[in-house]
PAZAPA-4460 file (N, C-alpha, C; in steps of 0.05 Angstrom, whole numbers, plus 32768, in hexadecimal, padded with zeros to 4 digits):
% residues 66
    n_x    n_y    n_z   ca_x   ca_y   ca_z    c_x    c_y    c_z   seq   type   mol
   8814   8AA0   86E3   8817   8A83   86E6   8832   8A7D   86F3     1      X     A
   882A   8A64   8706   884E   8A60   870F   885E   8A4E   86F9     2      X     A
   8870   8A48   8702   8884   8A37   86EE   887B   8A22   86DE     3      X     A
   8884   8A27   86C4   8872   8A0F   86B9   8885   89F8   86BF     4      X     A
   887A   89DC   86C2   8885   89C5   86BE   887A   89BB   86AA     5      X     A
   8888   89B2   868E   887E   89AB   8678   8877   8989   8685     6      X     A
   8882   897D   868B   8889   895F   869B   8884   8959   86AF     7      X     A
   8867   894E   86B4   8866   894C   86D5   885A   8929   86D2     8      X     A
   885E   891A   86E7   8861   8900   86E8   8867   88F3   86CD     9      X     A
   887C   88F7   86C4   887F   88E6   86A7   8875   88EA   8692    10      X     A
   885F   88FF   86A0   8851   8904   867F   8855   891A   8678    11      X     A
   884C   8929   865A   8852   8940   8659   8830   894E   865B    12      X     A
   882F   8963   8668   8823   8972   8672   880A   8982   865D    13      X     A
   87F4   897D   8658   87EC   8992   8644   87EE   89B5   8649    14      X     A
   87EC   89C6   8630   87F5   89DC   863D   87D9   89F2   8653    15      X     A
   87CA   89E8   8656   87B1   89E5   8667   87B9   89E6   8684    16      X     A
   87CD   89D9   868F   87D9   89C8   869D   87F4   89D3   86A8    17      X     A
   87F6   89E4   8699   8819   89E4   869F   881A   89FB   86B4    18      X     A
   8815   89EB   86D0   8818   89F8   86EB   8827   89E5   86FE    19      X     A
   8835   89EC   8716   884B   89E3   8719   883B   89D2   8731    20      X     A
   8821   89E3   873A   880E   89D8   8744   87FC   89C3   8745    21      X     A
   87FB   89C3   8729   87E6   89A9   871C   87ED   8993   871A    22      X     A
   87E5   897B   872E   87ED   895D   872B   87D2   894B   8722    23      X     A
   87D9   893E   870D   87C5   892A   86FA   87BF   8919   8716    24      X     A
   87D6   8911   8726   87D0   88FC   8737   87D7   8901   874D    25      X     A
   87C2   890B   875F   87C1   8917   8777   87D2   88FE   878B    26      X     A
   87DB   8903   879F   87E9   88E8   87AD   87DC   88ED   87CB    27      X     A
   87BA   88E3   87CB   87B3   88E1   87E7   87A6   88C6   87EA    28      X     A
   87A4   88CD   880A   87A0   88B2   880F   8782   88AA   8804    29      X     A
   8777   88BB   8803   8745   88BA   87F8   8758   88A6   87D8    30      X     A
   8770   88B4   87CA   876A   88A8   87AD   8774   888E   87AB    31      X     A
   8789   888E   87C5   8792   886F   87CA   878F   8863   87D8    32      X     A
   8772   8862   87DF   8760   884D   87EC   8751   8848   87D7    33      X     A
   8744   885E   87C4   8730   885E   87B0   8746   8845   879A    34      X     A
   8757   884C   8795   8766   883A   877E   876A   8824   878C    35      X     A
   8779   8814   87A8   8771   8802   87B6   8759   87F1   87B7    36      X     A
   873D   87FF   87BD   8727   87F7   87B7   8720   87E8   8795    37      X     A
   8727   87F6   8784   8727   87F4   8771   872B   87E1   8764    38      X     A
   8747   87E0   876D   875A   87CB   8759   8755   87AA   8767    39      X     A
   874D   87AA   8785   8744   8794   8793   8723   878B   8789    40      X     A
   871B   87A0   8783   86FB   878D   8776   8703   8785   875A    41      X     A
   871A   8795   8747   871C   878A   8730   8729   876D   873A    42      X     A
   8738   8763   8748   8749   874B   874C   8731   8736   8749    43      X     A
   871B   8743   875A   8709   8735   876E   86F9   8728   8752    44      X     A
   86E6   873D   8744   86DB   8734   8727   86EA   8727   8715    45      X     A
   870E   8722   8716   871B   8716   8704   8714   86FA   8707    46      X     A
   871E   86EF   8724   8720   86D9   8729   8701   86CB   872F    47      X     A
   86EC   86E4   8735   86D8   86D6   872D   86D0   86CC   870D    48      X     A
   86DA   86DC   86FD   86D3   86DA   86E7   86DE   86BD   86D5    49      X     A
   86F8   86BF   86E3   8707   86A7   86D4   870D   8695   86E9    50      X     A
   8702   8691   86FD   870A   867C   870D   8727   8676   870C    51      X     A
   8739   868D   8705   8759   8692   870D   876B   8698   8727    52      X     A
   8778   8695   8726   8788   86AB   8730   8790   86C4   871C    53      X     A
   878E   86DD   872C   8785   86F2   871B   87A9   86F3   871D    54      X     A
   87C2   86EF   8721   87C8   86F5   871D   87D9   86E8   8708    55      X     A
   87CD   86CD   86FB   87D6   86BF   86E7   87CE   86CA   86C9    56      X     A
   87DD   86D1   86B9   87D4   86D5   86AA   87D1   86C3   868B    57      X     A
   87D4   86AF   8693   87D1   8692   8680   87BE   869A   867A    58      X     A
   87A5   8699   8682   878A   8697   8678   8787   86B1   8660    59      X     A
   879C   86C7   8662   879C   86D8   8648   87A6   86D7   862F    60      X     A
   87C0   86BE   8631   87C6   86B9   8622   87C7   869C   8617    61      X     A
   87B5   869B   85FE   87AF   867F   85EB   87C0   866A   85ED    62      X     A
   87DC   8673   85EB   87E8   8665   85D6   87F7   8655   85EE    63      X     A
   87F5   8661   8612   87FF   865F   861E   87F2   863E   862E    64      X     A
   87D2   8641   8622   87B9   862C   8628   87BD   8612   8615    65      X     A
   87D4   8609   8615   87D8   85DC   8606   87C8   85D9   8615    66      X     A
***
C-alpha cells in the first residue's frame, strides 16, 4: 500500500481507504457539470415550490413570517 493519508479533504479517512490515491471527491469536470445540473433543478423545484426566491430563506423561518 502507498502512504497512508489518515486526512484527506477534511475528513478523516476510513481505514478501507487509507490510500494516498483514493479521493471521496473526484475533481472532474462529468462531476461538475453533474453537481451544476443538479443543484440548478433543485433551485428550479424550490422556487417552484414556494413561489420564492430560492435564495430567501424567510419562508424557513416562522418566526421570521409577522
Amino acid at each position: 500500500m502507498k502512504k497512508s493519508l489518515p486526512f484527506q479533504n477534511g475528513y478523516q479517512v476510513h481505514a478501507n481507504n487509507l490510500d494516498e490515491s483514493f479521493n471521496p471527491y473526484p475533481d472532474t469536470p462529468e462531476l461538475a457539470w453533474a453537481r451544476k445540473d443538479w443543484l440548478a433543478g433543485w433551485l428550479t423545484r424550490e422556487k417552484e415550490t414556494n413561489g420564492l426566491d430560492p435564495n430567501d430563506i424567510a419562508h424557513r423561518i416562522p418566526a421570521l413570517m409577522g
